[in-house]
N, C-alpha and C positions, 0 to 999 in steps of 0.2 A: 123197905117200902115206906117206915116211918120219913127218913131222911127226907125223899122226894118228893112225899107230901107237904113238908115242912117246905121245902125250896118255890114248890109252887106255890102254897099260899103268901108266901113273905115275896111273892112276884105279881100277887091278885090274879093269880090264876088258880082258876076252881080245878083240884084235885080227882077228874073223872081217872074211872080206872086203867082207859089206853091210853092218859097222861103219864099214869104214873109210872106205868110197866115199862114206857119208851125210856124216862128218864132212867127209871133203874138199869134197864140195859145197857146204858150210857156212861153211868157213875159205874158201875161195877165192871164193866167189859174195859174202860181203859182203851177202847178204842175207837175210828170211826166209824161213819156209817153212813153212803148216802141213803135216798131214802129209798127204793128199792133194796139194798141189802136188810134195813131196817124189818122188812116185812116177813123176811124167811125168819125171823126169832119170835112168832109166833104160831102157835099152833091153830089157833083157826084165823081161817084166810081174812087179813085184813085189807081194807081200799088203799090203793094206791095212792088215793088224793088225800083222804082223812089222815095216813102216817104222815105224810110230807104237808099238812096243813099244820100238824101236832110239833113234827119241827121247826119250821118256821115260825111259829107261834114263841117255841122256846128259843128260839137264838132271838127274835125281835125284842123278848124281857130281857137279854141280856144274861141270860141260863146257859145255852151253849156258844156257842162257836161254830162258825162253817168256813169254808176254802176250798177252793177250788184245785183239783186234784190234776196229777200230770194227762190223766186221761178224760178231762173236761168235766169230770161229776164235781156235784156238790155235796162237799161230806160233811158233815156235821160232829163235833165230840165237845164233850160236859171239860172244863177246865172250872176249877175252883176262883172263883172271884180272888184278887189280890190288888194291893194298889199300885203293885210295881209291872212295870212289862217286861212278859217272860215269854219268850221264843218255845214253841215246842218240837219236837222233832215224833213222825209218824214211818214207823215203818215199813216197807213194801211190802216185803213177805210175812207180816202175821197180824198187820195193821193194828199193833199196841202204839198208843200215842201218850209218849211223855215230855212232860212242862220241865225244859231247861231253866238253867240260872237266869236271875232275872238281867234286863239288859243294863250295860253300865251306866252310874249314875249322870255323867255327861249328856248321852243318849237323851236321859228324860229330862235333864233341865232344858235342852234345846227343845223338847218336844212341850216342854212347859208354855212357852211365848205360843204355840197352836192348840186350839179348838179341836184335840184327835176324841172324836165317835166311836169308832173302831178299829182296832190294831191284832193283824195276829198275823205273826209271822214263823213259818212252819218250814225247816225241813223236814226232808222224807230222804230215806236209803235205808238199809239195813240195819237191825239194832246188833246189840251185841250177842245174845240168848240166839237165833237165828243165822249169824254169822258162824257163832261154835258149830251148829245144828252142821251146817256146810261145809265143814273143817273136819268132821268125821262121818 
């Protein structure tokens, strides 16, 4: 809970306590979420529009990530700041989402000569833990 605090203050963003709950969900679930799923991981019923204000809030400081899913939602996941761009891949069947190797150095000196805002490039299919899961 420390962490999250820590992450929104050094974003100037006041640390209220359904800030920090969402991020910890986020940082420690390893997975997405739009913001409808976001809202069954509490126990008393949250607004609809306040979670997905709370998100959007953190992907605008540049705290999460969002993308758009094969099935048109917008998901959101916590990805650690880095200065290299790294692809991640999000699972279909247990939606754990991990940050691949970063992309080759070529890659980024071309991307160097552009002004890139925002980059995230995601696949999705089955991980491996899930794959076995299928396999027996």
């Amino acid at each position: 809970m420390e962490r999250s605090s820590e992450i929104l203050k050094e974003n100037y963003i006041r640390p209220t306590r359904l800030r920090v709950q969402v991020l910890n969900i986020l940082i420690s679930s390893e997975q997405s979420f739009s913001s409808t799923e976001m809202r069954h991981y509490f126990e008393e019923v949250q607004d609809r529009v306040t979670i997905y204000r709370i998100l959007n809030l953190l992907y605008e400081a540049g705290i999460l990530e969002r993308t758009v899913d094969t099935d048109g939602a917008i998901r959101y996941f916590y990805c650690a700041k880095n200065t290299t761009l790294s692809p991640s891949f999000r699972c279909l069947s247990c939606g754990m989402i991990a940050q691949l190797s970063p992309l080759p150095d070529f890659y980024q000196y071309e991307l160097g000569k552009y002004q890139v805002d925002r980059a995230v490039l995601l696949f999705s299919g089955i991980c491996e833990d899930c794959k076995n899961k299928e396999l027996t």
